[in-house]
N, C-alpha and C positions, 0 to 999 in steps of 0.2 A: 381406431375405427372398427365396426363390430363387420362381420360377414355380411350380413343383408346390406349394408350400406357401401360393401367393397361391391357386391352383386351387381346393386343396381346401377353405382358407380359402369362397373365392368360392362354391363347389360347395354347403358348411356353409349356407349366409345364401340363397341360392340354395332349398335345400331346404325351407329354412322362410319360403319365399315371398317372397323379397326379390328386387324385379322389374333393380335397378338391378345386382343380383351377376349375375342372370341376364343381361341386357344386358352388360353387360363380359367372359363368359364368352364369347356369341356374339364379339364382338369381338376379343378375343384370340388366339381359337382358327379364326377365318373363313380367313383366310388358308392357312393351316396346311390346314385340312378343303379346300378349293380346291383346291390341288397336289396333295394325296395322291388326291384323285377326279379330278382331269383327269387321271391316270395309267390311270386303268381306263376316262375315256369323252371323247370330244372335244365331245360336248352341253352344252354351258356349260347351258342350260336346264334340260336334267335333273338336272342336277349342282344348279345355286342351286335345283331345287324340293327335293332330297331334302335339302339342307343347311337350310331352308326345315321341311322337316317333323321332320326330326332335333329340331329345338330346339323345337318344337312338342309334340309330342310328352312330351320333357325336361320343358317345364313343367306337360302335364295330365298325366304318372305322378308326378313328383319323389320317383321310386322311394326306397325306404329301404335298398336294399343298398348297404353302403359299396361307395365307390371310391376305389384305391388311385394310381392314375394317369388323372387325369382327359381327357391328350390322348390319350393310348392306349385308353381308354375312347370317346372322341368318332369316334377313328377306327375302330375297329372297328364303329361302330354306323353309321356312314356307310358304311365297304365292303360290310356286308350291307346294307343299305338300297340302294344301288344295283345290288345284286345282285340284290334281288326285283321292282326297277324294271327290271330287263334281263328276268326271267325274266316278268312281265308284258306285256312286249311280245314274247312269244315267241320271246327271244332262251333258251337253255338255256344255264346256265353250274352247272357242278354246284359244291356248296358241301363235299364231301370232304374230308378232310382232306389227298389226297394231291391234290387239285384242281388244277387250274396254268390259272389265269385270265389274260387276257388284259390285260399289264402293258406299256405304252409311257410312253417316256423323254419327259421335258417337251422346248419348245423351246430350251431354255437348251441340253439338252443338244447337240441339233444346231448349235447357233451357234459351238459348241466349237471343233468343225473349223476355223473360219474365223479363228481367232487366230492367236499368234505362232507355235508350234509346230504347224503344220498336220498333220507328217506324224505326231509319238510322237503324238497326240491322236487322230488319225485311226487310228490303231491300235488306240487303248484304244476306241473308239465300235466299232469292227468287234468288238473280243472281248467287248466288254457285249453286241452284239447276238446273239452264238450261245451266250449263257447262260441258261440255262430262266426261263420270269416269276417263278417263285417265288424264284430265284437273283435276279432284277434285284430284286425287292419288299424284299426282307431286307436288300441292300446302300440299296436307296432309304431305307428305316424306320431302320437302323443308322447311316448316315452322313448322310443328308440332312435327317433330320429329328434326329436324335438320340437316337435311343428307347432304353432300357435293353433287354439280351436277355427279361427280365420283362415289360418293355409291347408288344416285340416278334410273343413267342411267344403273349401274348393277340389282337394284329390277326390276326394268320394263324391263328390256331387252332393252333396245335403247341406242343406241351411245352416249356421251357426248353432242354432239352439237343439237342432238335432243331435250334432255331434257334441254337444255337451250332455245329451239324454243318452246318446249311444254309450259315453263313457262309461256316466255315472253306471248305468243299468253293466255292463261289461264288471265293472269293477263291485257293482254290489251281487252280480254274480260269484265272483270269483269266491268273495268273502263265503256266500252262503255255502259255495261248494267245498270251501277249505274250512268250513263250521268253525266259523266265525274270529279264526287263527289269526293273527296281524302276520304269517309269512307272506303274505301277497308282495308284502311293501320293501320285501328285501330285496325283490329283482330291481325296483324303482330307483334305489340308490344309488 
């Protein structure tokens, strides 16, 4: 049985009050929720309270609208969640559709540099950095975590066909900025 079907399985038993599907779901998915919010905040704190009330929360609505992707689901209710925790401490981050919130690369990806091929790696980290955040988030969500363009265009709020424009145009940037290299496609592997 694949994950999404363990999910929704888990999600199923979960909903009708089963504390152990709920505990395996936090577990599963903690990880996962972790990197994609150390991406929008370097607060380890804010980050485990909001991850903290997420699942909190999860257990006193155990809302009855189905969910069709359950980590795409988690993650999107964690990016607003720390977005109204930013906007509480008077930080302003607008939620727009055309928004472009403030997205930093993990440590992994700095450590890159420092391996075998320092200089093509060192190139590809120079032209992720002059690609807009909403370009770095789409390539993060599509390659890093795996998300289908469907669980994608639900984190970010944008249509389907957007987030396939968002790629494409991310990814035919990358190329133009690494003049016209095929290195792009070795972080992909």
């Amino acid at each position: 049985m694949n994950s999404a079907n363990q999910d929704i399985m888990l999600w199923e038993s979960f909903r009708k009050g089963d504390k152990e599907a709920f505990a395996t779901l936090f577990r599963v998915h903690y990880e996962a929720l972790f990197r994609f919010g150390s991406k929008f905040t370097t607060d380890t704190t804010l980050l485990e309270d909001c991850i903290q009330e997420l699942f909190i929360e999860l257990w006193q609505a155990k809302s009855a609208t189905p969910v069709l992707s359950i980590k795409a689901y988690l993650l999107k209710s964690l990016k607003y969640k720390l977005l109204r925790a930013f906007s509480k401490k008077g930080k302003m981050i607008p939620l727009a559709g055309g928004a472009d919130i403030a997205f930093e690369w993990s440590h992994e990806m700095a450590l890159i540099s420092k391996q075998d091929s320092d200089e093509k790696k060192q190139r590809v980290l120079k032209a992720m950095g002059r690609l807009s955040n909403r370009q770095k988030e789409i390539i993060y969500l599509k390659y890093y975590q795996n998300l289908s363009y469907e669980e994608v265009s639900e984190i970010m709020n944008i249509n389907y066909q957007v987030a396939r424009n968002l790629l494409y145009q991310a990814i035919k940037s990358l190329k133009a900025l690494l003049a016209g290299t095929m290195e792009i496609f070795l972080l992909f592997l």
